[in-house]
N, CA, C and O atoms as a Maestro MAE file, in Angstrom:
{
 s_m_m2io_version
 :::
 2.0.0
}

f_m_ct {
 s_m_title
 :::
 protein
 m_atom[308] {
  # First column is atom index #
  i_m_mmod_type
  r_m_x_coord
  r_m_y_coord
  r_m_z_coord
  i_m_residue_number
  s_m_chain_name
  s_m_pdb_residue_name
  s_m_pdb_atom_name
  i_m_atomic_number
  :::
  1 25 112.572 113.466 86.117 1 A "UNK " " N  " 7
  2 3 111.779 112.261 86.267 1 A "UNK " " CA " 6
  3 2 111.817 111.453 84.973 1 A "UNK " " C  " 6
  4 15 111.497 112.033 83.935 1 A "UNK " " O  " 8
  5 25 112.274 109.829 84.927 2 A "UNK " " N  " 7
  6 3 111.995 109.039 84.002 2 A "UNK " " CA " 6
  7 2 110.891 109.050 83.342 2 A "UNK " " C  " 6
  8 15 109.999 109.428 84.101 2 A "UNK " " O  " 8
  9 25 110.365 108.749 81.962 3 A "UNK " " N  " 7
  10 3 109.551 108.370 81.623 3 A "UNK " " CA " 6
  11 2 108.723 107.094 82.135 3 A "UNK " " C  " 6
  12 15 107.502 107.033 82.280 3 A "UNK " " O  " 8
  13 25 109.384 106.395 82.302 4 A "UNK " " N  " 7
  14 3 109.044 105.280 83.255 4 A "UNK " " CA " 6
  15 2 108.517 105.363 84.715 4 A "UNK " " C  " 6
  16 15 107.620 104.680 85.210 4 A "UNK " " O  " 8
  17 25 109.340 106.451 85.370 5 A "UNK " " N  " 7
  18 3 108.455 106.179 86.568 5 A "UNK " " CA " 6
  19 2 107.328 107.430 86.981 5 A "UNK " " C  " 6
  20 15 106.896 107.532 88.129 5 A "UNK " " O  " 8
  21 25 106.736 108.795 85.345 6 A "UNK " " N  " 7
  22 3 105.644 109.243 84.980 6 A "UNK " " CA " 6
  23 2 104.532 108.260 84.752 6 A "UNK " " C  " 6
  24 15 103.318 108.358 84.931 6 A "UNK " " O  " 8
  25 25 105.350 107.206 84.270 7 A "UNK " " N  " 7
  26 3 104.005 105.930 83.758 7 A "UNK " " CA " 6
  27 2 103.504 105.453 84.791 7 A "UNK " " C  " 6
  28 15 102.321 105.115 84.776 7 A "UNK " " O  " 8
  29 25 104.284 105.310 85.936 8 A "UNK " " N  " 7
  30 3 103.637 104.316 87.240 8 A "UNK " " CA " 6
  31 2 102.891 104.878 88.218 8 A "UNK " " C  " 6
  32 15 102.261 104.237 89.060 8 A "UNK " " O  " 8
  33 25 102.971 106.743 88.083 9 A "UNK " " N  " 7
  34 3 102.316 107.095 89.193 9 A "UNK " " CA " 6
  35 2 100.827 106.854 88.946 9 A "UNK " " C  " 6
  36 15 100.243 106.660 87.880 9 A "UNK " " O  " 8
  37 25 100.294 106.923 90.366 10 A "UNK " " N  " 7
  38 3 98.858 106.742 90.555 10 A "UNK " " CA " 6
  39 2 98.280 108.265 91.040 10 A "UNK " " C  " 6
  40 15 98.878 109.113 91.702 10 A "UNK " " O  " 8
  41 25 96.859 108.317 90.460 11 A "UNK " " N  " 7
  42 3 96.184 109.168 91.141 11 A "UNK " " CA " 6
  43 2 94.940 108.816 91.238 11 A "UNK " " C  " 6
  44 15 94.137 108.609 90.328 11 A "UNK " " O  " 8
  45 25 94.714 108.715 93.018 12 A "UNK " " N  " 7
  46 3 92.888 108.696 93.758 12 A "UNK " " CA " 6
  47 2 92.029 109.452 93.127 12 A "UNK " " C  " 6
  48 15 92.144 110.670 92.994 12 A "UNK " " O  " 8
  49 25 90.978 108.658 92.641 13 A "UNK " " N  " 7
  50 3 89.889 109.390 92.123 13 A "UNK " " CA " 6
  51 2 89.069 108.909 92.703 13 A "UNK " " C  " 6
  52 15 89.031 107.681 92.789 13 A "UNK " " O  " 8
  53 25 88.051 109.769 93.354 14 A "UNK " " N  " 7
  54 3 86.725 109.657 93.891 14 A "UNK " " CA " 6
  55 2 85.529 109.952 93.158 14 A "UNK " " C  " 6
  56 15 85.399 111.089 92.705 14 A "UNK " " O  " 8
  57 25 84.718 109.169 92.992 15 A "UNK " " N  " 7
  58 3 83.453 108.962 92.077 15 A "UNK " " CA " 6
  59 2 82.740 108.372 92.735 15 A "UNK " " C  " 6
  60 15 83.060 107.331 93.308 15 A "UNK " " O  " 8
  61 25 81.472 108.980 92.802 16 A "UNK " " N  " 7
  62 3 80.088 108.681 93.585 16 A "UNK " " CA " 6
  63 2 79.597 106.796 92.832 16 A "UNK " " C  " 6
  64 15 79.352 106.492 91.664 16 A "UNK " " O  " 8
  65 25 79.614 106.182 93.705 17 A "UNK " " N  " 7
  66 3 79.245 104.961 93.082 17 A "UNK " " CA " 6
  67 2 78.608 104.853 92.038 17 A "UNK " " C  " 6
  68 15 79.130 104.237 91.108 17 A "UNK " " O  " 8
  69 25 77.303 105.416 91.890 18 A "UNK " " N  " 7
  70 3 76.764 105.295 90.289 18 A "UNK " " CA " 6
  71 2 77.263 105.648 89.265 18 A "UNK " " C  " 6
  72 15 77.042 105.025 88.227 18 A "UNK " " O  " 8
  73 25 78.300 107.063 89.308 19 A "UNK " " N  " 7
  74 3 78.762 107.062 88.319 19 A "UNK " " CA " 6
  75 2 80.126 106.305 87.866 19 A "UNK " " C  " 6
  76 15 80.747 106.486 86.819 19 A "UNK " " O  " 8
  77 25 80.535 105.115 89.272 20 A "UNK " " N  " 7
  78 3 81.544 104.521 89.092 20 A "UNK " " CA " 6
  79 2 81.322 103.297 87.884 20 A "UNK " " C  " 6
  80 15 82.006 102.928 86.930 20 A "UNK " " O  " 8
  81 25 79.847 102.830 88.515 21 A "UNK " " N  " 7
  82 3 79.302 101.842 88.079 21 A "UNK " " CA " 6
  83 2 78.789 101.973 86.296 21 A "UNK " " C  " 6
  84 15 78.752 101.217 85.325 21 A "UNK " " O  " 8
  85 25 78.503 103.176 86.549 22 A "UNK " " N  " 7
  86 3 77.577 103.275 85.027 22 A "UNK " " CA " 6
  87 2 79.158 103.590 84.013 22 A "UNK " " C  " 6
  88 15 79.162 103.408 82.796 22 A "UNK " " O  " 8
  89 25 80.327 104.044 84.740 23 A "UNK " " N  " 7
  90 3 81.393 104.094 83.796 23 A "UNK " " CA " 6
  91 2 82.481 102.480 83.276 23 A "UNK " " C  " 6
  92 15 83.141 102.053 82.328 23 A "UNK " " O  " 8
  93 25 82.006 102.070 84.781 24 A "UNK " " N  " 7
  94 3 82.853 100.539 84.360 24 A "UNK " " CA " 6
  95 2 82.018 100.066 83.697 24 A "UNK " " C  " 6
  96 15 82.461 99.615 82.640 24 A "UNK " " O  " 8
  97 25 80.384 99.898 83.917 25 A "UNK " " N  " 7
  98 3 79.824 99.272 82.571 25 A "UNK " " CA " 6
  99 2 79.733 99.659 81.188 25 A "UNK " " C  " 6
  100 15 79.413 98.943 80.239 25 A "UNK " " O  " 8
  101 25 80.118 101.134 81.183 26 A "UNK " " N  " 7
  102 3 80.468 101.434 79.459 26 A "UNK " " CA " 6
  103 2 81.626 100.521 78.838 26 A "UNK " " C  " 6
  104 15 81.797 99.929 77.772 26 A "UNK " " O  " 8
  105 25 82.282 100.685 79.939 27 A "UNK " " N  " 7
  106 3 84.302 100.561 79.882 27 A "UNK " " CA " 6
  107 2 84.429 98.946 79.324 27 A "UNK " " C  " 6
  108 15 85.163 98.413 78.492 27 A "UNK " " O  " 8
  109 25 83.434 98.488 80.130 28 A "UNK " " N  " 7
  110 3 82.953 96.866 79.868 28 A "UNK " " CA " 6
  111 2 82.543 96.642 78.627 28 A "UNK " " C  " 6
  112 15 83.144 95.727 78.064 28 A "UNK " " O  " 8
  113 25 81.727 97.169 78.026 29 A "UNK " " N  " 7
  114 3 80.719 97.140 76.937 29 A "UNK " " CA " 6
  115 2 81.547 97.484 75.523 29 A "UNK " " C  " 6
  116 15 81.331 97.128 74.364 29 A "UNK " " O  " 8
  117 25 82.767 98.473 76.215 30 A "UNK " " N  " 7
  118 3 83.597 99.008 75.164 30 A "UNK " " CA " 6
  119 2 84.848 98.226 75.171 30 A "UNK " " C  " 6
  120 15 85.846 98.566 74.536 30 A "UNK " " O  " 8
  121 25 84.743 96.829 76.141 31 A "UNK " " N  " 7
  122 3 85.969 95.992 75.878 31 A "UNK " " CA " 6
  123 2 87.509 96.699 77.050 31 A "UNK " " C  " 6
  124 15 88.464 95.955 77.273 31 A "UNK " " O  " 8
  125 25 87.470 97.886 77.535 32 A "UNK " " N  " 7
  126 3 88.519 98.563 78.542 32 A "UNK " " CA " 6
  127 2 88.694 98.690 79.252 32 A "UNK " " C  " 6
  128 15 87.598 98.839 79.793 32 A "UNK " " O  " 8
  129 25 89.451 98.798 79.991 33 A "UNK " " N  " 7
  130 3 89.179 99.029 81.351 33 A "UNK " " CA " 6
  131 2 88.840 100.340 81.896 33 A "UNK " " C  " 6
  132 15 88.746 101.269 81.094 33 A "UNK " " O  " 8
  133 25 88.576 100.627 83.544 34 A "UNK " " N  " 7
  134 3 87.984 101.299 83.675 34 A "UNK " " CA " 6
  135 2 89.120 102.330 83.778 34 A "UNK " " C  " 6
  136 15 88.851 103.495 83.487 34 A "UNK " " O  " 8
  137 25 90.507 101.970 84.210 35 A "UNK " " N  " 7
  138 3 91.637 103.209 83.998 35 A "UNK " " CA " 6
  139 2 91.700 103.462 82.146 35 A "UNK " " C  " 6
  140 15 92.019 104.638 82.323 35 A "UNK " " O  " 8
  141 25 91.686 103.420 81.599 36 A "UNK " " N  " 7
  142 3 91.739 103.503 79.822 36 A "UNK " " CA " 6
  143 2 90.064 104.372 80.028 36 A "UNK " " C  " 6
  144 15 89.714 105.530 79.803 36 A "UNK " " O  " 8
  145 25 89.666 103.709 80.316 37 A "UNK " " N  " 7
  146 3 87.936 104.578 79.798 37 A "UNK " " CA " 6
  147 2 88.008 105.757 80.671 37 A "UNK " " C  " 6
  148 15 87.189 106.603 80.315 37 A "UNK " " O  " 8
  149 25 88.636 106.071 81.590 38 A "UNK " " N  " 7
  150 3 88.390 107.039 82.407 38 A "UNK " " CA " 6
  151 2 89.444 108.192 81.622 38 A "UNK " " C  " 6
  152 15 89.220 109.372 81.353 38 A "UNK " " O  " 8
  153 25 90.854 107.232 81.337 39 A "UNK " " N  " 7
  154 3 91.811 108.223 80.444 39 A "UNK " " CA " 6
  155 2 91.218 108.607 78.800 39 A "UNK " " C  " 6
  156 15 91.810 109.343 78.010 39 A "UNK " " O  " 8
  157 25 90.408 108.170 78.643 40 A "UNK " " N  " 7
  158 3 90.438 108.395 77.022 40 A "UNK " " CA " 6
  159 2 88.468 110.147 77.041 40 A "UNK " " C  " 6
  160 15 88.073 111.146 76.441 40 A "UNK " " O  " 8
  161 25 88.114 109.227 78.197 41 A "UNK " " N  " 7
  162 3 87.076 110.251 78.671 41 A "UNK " " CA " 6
  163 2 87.456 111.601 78.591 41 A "UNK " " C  " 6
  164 15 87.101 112.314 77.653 41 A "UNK " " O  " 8
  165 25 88.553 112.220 80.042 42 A "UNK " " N  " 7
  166 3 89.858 113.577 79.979 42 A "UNK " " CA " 6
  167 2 90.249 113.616 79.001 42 A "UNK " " C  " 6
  168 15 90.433 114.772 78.620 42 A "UNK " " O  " 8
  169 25 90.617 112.532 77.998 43 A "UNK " " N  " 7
  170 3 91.014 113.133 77.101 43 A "UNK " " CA " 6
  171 2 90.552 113.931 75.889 43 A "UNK " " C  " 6
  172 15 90.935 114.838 75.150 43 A "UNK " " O  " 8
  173 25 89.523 113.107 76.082 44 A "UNK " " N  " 7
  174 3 88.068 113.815 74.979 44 A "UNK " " CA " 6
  175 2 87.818 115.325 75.425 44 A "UNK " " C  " 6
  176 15 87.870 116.284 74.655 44 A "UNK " " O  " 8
  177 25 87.469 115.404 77.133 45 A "UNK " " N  " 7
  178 3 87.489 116.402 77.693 45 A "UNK " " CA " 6
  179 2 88.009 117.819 77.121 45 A "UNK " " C  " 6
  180 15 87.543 118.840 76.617 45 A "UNK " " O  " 8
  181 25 89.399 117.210 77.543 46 A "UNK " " N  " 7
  182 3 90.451 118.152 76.810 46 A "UNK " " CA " 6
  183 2 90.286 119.077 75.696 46 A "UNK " " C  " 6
  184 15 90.207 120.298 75.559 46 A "UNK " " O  " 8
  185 25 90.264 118.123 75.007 47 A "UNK " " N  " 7
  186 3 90.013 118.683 73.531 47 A "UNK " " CA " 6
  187 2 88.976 119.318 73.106 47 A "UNK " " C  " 6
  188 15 88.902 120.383 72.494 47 A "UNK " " O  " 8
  189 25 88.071 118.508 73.513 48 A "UNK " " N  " 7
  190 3 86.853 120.499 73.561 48 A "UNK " " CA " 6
  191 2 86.720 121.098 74.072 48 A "UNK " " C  " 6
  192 15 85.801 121.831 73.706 48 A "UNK " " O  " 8
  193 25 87.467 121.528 75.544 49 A "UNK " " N  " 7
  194 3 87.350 122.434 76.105 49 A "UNK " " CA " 6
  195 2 89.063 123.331 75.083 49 A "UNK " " C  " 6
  196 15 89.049 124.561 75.128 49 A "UNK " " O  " 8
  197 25 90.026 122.822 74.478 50 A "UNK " " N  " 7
  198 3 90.660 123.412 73.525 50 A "UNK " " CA " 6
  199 2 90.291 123.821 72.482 50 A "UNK " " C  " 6
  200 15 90.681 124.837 71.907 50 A "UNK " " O  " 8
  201 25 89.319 122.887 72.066 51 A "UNK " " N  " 7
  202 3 88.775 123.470 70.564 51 A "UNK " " CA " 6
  203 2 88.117 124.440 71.397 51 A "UNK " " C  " 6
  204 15 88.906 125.376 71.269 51 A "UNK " " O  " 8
  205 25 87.178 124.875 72.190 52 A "UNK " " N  " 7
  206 3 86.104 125.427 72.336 52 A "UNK " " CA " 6
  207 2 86.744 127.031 72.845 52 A "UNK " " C  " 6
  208 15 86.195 128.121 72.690 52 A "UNK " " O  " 8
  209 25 87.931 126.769 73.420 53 A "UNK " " N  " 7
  210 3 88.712 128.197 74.074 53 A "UNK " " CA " 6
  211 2 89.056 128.783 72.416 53 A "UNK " " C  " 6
  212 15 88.664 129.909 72.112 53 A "UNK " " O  " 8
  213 25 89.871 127.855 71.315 54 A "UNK " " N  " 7
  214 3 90.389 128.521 70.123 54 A "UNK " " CA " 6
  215 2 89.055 129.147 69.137 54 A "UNK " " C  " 6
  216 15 89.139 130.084 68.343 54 A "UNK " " O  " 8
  217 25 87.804 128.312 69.462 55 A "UNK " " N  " 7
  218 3 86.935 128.793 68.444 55 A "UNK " " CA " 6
  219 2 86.597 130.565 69.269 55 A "UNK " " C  " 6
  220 15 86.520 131.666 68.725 55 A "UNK " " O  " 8
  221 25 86.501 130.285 70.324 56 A "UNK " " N  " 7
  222 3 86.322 131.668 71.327 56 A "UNK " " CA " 6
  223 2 87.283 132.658 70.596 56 A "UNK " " C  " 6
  224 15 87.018 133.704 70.002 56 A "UNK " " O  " 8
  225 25 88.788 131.865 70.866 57 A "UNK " " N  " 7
  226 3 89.527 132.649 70.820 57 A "UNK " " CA " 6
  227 2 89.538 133.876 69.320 57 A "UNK " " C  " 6
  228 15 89.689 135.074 69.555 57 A "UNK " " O  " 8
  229 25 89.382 133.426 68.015 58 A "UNK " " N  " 7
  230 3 88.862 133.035 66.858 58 A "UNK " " CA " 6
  231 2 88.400 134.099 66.772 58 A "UNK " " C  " 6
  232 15 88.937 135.089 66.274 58 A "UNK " " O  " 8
  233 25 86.771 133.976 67.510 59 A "UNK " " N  " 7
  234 3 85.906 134.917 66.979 59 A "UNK " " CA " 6
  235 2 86.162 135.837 67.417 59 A "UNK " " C  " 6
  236 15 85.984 136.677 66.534 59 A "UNK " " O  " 8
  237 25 86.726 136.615 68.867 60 A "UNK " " N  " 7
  238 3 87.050 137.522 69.447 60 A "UNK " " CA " 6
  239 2 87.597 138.486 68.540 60 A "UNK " " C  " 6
  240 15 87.366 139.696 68.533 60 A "UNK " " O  " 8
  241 25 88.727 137.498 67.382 61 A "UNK " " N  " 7
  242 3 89.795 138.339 66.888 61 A "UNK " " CA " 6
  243 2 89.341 138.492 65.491 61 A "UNK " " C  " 6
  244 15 90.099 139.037 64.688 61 A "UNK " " O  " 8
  245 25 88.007 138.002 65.066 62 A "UNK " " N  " 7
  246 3 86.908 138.082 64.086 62 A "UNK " " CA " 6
  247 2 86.463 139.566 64.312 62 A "UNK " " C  " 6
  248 15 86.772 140.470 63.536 62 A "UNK " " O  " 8
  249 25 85.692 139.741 65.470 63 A "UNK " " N  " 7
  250 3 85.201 140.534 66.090 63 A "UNK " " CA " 6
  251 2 85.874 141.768 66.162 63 A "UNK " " C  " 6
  252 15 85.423 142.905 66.023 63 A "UNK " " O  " 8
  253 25 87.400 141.253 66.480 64 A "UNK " " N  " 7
  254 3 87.813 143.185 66.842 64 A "UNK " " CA " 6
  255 2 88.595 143.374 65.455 64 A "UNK " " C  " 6
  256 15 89.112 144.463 65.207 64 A "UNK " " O  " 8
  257 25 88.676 142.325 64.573 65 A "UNK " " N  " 7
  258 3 88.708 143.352 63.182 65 A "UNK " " CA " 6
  259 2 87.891 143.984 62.323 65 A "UNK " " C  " 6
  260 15 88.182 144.886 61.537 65 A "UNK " " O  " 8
  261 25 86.439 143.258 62.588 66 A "UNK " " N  " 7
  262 3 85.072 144.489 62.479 66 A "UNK " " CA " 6
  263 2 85.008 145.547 62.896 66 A "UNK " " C  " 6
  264 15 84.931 146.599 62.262 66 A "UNK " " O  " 8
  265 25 85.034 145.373 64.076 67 A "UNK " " N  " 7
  266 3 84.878 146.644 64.876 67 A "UNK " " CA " 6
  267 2 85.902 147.767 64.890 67 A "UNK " " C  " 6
  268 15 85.631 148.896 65.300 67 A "UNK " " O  " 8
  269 25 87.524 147.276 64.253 68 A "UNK " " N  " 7
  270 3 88.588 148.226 64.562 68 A "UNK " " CA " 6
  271 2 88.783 149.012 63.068 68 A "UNK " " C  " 6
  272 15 89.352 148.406 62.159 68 A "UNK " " O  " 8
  273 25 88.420 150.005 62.921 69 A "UNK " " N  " 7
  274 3 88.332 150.978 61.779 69 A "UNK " " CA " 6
  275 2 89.866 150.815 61.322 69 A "UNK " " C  " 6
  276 15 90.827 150.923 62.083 69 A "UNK " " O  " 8
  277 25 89.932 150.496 59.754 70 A "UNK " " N  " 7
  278 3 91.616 150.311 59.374 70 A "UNK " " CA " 6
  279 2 91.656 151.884 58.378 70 A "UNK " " C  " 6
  280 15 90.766 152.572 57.877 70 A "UNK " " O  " 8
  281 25 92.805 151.962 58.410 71 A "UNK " " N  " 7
  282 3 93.468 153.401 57.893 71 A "UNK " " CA " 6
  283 2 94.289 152.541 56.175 71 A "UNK " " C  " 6
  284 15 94.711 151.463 55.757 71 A "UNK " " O  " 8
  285 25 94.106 153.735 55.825 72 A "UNK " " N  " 7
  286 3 94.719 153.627 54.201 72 A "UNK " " CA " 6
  287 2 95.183 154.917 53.849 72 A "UNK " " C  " 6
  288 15 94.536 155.620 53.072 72 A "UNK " " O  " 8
  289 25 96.589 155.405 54.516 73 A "UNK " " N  " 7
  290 3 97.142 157.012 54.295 73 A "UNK " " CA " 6
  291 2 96.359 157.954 54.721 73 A "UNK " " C  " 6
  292 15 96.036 159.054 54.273 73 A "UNK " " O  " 8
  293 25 96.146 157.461 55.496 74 A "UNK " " N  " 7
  294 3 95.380 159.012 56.783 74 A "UNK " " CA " 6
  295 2 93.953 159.068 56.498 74 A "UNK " " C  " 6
  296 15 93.267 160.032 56.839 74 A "UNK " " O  " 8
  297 25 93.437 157.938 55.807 75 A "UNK " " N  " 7
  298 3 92.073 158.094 55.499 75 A "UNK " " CA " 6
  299 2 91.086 156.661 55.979 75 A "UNK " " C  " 6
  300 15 91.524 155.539 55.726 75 A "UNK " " O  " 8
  301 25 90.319 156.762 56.378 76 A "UNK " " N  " 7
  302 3 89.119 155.628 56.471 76 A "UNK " " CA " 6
  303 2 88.834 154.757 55.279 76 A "UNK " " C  " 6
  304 15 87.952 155.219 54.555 76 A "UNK " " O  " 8
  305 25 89.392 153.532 54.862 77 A "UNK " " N  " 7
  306 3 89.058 152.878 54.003 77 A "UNK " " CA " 6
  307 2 87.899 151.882 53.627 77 A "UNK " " C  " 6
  308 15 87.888 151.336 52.524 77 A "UNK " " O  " 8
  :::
 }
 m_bond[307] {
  # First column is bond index #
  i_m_from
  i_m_to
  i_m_order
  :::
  1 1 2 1
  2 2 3 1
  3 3 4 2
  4 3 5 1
  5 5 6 1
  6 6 7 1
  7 7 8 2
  8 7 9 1
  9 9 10 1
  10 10 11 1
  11 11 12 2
  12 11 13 1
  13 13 14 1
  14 14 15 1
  15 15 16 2
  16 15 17 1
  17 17 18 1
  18 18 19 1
  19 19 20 2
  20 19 21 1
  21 21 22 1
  22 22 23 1
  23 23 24 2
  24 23 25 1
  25 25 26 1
  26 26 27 1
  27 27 28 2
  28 27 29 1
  29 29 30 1
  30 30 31 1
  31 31 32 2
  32 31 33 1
  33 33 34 1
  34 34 35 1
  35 35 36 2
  36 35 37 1
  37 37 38 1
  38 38 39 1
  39 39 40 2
  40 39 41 1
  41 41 42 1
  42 42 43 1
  43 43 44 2
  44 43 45 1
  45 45 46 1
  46 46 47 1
  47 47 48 2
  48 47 49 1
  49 49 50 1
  50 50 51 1
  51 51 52 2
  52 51 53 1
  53 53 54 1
  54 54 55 1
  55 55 56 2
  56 55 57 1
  57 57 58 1
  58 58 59 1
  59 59 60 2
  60 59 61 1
  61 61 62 1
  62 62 63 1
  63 63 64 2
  64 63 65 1
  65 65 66 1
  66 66 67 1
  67 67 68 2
  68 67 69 1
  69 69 70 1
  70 70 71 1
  71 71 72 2
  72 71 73 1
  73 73 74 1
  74 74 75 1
  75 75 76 2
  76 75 77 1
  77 77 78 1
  78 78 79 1
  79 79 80 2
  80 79 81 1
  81 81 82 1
  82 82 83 1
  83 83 84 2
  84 83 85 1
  85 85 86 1
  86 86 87 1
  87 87 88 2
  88 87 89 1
  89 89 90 1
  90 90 91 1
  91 91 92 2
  92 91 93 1
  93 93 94 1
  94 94 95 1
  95 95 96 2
  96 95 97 1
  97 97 98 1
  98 98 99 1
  99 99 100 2
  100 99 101 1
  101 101 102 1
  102 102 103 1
  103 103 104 2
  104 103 105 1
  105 105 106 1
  106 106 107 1
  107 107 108 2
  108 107 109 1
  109 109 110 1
  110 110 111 1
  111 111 112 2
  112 111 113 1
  113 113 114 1
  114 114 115 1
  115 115 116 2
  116 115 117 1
  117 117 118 1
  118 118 119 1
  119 119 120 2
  120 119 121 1
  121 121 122 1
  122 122 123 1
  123 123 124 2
  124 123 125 1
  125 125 126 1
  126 126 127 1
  127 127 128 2
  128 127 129 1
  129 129 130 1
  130 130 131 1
  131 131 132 2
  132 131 133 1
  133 133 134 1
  134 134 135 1
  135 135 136 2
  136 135 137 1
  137 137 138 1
  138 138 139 1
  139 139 140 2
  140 139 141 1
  141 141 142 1
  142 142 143 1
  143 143 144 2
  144 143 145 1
  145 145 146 1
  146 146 147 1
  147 147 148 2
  148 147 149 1
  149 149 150 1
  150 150 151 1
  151 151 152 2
  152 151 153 1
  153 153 154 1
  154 154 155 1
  155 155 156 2
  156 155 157 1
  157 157 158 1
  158 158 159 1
  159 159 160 2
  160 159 161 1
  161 161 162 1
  162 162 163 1
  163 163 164 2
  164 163 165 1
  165 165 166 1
  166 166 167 1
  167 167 168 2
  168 167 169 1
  169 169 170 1
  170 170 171 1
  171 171 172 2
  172 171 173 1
  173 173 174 1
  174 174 175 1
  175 175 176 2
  176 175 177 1
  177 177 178 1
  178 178 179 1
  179 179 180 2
  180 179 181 1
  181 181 182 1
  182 182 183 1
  183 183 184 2
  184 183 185 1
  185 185 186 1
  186 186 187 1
  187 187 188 2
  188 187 189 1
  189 189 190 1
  190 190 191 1
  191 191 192 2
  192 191 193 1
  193 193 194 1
  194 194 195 1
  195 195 196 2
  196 195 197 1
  197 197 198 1
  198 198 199 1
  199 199 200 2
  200 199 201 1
  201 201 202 1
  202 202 203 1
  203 203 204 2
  204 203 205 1
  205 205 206 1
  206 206 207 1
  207 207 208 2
  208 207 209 1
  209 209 210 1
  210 210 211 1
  211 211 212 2
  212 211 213 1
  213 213 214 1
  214 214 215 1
  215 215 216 2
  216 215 217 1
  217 217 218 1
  218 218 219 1
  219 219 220 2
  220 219 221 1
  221 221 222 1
  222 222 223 1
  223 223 224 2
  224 223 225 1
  225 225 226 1
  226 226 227 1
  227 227 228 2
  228 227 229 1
  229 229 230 1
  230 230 231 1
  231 231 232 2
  232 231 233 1
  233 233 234 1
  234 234 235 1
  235 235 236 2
  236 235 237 1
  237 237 238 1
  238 238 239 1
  239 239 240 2
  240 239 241 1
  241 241 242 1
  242 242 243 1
  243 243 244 2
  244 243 245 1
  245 245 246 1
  246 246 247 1
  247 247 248 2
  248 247 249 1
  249 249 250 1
  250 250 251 1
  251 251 252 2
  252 251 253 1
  253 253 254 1
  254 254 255 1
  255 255 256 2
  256 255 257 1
  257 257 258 1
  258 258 259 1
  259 259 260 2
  260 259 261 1
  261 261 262 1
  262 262 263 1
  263 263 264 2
  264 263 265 1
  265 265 266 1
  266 266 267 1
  267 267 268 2
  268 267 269 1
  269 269 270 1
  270 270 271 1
  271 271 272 2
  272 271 273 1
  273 273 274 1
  274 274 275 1
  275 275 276 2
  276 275 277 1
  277 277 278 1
  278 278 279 1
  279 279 280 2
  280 279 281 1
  281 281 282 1
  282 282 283 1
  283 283 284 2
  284 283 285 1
  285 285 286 1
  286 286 287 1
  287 287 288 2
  288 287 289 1
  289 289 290 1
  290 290 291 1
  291 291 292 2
  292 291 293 1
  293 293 294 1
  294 294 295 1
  295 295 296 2
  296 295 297 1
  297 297 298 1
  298 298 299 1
  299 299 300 2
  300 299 301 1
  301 301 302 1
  302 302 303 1
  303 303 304 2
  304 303 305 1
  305 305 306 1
  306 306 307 1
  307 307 308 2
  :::
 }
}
């Protein structure tokens, strides 16, 4: 697939009127439209639900080097 014709597809989104309304009037307020405000929204999305999996991820591996007893020549260090 072209880059070009990734750019043109469309996708239906269904949104309960108020929150259609209360997003085109941000989108308004912020000068964008409501496809840009809706893309830059997911995109925000995104990213903390990424930051938020790596900080997870993070501490897990915080966590099991506390917990995992390390060796120093056959002995408990």
């Amino acid at each position: 697939m072209s880059q070009e014709y990734k750019r043109q597809q469309s996708f239906p989104l269904r949104l309960c009127p108020s929150i259609r309304q209360q997003a085109n009037d941000l989108a308004h307020v912020e000068g964008i439209s409501l496809n840009h405000f809706i893309s830059l929204a997911v995109s925000e999305k995104i990213t903390r639900m990424e930051q938020t999996s790596l900080a997870s991820e993070q501490m897990r591996l915080k966590n099991a080097r506390i917990l995992r007893p390390s060796f120093q020549f056959g002995k408990l260090a």
